[in-house]
C-alpha positions in Angstrom: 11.0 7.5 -14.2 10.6 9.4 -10.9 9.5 12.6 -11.6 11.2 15.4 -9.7 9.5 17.0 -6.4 8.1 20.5 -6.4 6.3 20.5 -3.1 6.5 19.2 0.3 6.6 15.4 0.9 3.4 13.6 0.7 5.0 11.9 3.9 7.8 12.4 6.3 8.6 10.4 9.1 11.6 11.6 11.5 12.8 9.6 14.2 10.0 7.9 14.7 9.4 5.2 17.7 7.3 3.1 18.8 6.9 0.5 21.9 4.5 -2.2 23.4 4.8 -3.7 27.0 8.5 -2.7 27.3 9.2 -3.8 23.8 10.7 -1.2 21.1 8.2 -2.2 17.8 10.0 0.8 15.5 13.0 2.9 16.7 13.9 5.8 15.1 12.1 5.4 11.4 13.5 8.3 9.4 11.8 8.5 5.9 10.1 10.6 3.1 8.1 10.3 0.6 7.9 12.7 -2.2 5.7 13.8 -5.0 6.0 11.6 -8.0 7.8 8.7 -5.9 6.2 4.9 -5.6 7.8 3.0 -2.3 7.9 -0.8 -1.4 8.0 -1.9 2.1 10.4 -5.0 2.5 11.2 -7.1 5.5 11.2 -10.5 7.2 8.1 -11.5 9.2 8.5 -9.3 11.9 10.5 -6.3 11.2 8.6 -3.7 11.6 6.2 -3.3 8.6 2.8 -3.7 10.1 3.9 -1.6 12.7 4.9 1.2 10.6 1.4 1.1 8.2 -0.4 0.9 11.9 1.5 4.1 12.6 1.3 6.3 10.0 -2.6 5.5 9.7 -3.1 6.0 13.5 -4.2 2.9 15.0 -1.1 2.6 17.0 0.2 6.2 19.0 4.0 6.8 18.5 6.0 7.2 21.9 8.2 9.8 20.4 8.8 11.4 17.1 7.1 12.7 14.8 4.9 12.1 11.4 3.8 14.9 8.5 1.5 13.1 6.6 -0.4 15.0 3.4 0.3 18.5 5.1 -1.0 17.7 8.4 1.0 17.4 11.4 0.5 13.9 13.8 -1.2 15.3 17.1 -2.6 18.5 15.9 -4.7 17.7 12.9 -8.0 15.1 13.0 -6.2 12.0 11.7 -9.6 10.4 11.2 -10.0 13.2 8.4 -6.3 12.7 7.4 -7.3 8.7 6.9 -9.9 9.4 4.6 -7.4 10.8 2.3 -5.7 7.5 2.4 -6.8 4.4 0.6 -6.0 1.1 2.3 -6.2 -2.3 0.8 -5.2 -5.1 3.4 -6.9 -8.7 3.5 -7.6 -7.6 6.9 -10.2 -4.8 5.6 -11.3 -7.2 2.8 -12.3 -10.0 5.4 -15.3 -7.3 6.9 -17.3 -7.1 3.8 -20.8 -8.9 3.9 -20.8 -12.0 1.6 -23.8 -10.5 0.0 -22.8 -7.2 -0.4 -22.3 -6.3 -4.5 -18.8 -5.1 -5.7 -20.5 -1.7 -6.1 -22.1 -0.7 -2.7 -18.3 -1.8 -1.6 -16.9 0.7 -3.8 -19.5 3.5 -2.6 -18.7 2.8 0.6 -15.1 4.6 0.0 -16.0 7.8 -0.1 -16.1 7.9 3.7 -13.9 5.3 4.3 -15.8 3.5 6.1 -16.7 0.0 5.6 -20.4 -1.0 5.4 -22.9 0.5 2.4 -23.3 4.2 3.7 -25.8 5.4 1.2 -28.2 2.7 1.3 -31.0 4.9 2.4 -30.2 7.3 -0.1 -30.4 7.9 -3.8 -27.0 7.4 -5.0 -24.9 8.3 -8.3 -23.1 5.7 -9.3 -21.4 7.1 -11.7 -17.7 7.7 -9.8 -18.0 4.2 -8.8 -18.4 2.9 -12.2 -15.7 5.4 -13.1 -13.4 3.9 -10.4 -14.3 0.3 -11.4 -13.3 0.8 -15.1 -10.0 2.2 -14.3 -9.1 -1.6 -13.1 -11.1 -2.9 -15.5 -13.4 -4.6 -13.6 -16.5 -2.5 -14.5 -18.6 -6.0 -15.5 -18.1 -6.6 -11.8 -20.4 -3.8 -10.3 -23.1 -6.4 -9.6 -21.3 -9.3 -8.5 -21.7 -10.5 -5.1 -18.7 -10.2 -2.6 -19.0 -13.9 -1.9 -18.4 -14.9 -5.2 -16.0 -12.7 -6.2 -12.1 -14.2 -6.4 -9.6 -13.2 -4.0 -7.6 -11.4 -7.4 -10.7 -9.4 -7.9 -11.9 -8.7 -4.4 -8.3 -6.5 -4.1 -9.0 -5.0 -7.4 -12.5 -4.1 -6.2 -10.7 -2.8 -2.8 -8.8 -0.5 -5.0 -11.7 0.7 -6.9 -13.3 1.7 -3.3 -9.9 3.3 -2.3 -9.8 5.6 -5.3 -13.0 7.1 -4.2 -11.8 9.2 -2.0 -9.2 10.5 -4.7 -6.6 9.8 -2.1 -2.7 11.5 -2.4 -1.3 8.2 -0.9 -2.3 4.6 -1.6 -0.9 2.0 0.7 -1.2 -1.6 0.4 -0.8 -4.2 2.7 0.4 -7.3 1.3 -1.9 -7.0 -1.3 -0.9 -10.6 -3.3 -1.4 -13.0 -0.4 -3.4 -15.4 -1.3 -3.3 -15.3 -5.0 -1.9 -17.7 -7.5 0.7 -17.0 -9.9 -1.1 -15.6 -12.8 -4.0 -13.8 -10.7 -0.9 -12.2 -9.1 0.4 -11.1 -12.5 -3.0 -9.7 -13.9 -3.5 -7.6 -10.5 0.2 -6.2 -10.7 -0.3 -5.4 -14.3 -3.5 -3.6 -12.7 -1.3 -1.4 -10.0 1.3 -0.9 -13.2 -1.8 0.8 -15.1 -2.8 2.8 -12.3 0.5 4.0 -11.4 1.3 5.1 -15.1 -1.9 6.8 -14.8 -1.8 11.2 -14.7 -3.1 11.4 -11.6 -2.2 8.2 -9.6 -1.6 8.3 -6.0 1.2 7.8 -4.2 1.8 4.1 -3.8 3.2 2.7 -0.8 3.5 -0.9 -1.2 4.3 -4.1 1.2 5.6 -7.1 0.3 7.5 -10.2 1.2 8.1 -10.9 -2.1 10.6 -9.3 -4.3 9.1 -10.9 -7.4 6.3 -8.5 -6.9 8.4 -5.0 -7.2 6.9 -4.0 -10.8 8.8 -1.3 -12.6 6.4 1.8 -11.8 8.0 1.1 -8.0 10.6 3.8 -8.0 11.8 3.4 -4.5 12.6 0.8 -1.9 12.5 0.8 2.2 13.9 -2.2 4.0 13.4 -2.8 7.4 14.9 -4.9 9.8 14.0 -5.4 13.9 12.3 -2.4 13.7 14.8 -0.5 12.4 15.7 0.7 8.5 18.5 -1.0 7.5 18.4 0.9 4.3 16.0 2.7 1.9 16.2 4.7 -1.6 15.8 3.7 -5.4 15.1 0.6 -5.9 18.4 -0.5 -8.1 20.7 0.7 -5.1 18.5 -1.4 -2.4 17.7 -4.6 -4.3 21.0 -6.1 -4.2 22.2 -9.7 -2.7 24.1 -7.9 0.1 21.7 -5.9 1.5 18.7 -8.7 0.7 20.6 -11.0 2.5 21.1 -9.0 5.6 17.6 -8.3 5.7 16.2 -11.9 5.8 18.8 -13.4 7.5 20.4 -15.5 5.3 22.5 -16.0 2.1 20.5 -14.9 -1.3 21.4 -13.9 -4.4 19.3 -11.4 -6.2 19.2 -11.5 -9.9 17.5 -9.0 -12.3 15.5 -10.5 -15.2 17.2 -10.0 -18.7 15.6 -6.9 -20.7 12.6 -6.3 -18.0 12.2 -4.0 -14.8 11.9 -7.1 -12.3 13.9 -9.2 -9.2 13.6 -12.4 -8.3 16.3 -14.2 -5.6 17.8 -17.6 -5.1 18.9 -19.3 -1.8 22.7 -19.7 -1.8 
């Protein structure tokens, strides 16, 4: 259950726009999100999505509107402070860590959000990281070596490093790709725990795939050619109408008998 808001948004986004060599990427994004709210991020390949993350995390500049993002305002705060305040998992980041690099210097190396073992010339607690690694249930994995862990735990290790920072806002790129059916199902059950958890961040989470929408998700944002075709809680978005519109052609979307999940069918 979303729990009601009793401060300001975590993030707020109004009209928003961005463009590339003459080419309008995002026009006129208008979106919150509040305390207590968990968001997914749909779209067809090329809507807008990467875009957006790329945005709010400031490796791509606006060309107009603005962004409030954990208090701070886009273009008069350090964002580079602001984005250690956010965790990020994307295969993008997960692709830079050294093959022989163990889960745990990878986790460490979240406290400053940096990738790369920051500490290694200095005596370390390990402690947190442990800490962090247990709450995904992973801790047996401190030792392993990046190279040989599985793509299922190399996000859950990602996580781990993310919730070093005790971030407000977790965002996640895509986090499934690449993962079979039931490695997908033991690292969803993994974002259900940690968003059931007391003090879980804010979870902002992208996805092609409706099947992944677990029921801690509260609240849905679809996009389409760069614009948002519609957004709110999840039961009024995820419907065969507005599904359909959004990928461009005929679905029907179905929810699963006595369980909090989607799945869709080509008509």
């Amino acid at each position: 259950m979303t729990r009601p808001s009793t401060t300001q948004p975590i993030l707020s986004l109004k009209n928003l726009c961005l463009e590339r060599d003459s080419n309008q990427i995002l026009k006129d994004i208008q979106w919150t999100v509040n305390t207590g709210e968990h968001w997914a991020i749909m779209g067809a390949n090329g809507s807008g999505k990467s875009s957006l993350l790329a945005t709010l995390t400031a490796y791509l500049s606006p060309n107009s509107g603005s962004i409030h993002l954990l208090g701070e305002d886009y273009g008069n705060a350090d964002w580079q402070a602001v984005r250690e305040r956010i965790g990020i998992v994307s295969s993008s980041l997960t692709r830079r860590v050294p093959s022989d690099e163990p889960a745990i210097e990878t986790v460490l190396s979240g406290a400053t959000a940096q990738l790369g073992y920051w500490t290694r010339e200095r005596t370390v607690d390990n402690t947190k990281a442990l800490r962090c690694l247990s709450k995904l249930k992973i801790r047996k994995l401190a030792n392993r070596l990046w190279g040989i862990l599985s793509q299922g735990e190399r996000q859950k290790v990602f996580i781990a490093r993310a919730l070093m920072a005790d971030p407000k806002l977790l965002i996640l790129d895509e986090p499934c790709a690449g993962l079979d059916p039931v490695a997908r199902e033991h690292f969803l059950q993994s974002l259900q725990n940690l968003a059931q958890s007391r003090k879980a961040p804010a979870l902002i989470f992208v996805t092609h795939h409706i099947e992944e929408i677990f029921p801690e998700i509260s609240h849905v944002l679809l996009l389409k050619n760069g614009k948002v075709l519609a957004q709110g809680p999840k039961a009024e978005i995820l419907n065969s109408s507005l599904l359909s519109a959004a990928l461009g052609a005929p679905i029907t979307v179905r929810k699963q008998p006595k369980a909090e999940r989607w799945t869709i069918k080509l008509n």
